[in-house]
N, C-alpha and C positions, 0 to 999 in steps of 0.2 A: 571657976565661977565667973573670974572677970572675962573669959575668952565668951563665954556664954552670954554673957550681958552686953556683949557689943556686937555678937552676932543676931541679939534680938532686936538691938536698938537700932542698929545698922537694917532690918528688915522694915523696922516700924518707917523707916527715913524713906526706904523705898516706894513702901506703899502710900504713901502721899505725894506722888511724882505721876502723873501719868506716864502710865507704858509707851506710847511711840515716843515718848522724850528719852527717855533710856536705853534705844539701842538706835546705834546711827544707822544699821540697815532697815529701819521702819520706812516704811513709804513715808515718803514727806516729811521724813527728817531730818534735815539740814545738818553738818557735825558742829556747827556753831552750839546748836541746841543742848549738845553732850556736855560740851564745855561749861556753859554756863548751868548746866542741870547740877554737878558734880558743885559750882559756886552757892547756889543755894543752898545747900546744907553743909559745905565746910566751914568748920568754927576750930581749925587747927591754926598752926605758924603761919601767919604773914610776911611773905617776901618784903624786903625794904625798898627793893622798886615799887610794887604795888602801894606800900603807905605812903611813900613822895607821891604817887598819882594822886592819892587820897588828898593829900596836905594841896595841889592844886587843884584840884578840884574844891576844896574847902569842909573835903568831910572827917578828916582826921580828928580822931576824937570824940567824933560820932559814932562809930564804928569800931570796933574790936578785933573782927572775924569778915570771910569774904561774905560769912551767911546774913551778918547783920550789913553791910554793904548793897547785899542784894537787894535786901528790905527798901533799905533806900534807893536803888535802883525802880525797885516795883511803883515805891511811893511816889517816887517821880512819874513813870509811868500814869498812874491809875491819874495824876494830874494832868497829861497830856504834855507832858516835854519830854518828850521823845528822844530828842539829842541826849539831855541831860540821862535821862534813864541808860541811854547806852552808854556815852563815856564811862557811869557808874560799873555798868556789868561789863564793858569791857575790861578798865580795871585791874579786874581782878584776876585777869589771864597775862597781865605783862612780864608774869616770870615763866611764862612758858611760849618762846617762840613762833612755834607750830601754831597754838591757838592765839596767839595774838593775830598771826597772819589770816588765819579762818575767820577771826571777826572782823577783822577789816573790807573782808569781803562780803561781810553781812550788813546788809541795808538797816539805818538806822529804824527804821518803820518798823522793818518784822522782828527786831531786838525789842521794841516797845510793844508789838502785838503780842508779843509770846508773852514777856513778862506782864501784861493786862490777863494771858490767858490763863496763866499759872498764880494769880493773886489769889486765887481762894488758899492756897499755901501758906500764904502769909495773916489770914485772918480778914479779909476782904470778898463782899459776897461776889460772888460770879454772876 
């Protein structure tokens, strides 16, 4: 029964993600996009590199999960600090080498545009 309840809840998480964001072969998706799609809705174990990022960034505490992280990554966003929004979502990829390199390559702008595009996720109108 629990294998079942996380194979529904695990669909329900999907289908609140737009589709070209969930597969990196989608035209005009960046694999930056993957990585942080995967951060929005992780609320498992936190690497203790990623919490020291948090702790200088000053949101330690704030935050629990990369999903709640993200939130504030968005929030930032939807205010137009764009920096701040990406430092937030990058984050939460510094225990994973691969993707730490992939956001770096990602212009801080189109980390703030996506995450403006994907706010209605968060409970913000579109």
């Amino acid at each position: 029964m629990k294998r079942f309840l996380a194979i529904v809840m695990g669909m329900a998480i999907l289908a609140t993600v737009p589709a070209n964001y969930l597969n990196a072969q989608a035209p005009g998706a960046p694999e930056w996009v993957i990585h942080l799609t995967w951060c929005v809705h992780d609320t498992g174990y936190v690497e203790p590199v990623v919490v020291q990022r948090w702790a200088e960034l000053g949101i330690k505490g704030r935050c629990t999960n990369r999903a709640s992280a993200m939130r504030m990554a968005v929030d930032a966003a939807m205010k137009h600090d764009d920096l701040r929004s990406y430092q937030i979502a990058a984050s939460n990829e510094l225990h994973n080498p691969e993707a730490t390199n992939v956001l770096q390559h990602a212009s801080v702008s189109d980390v703030a545009n996506w995450l403006r595009a994907v706010s209605g996720d968060f409970g913000y109108p579109r």
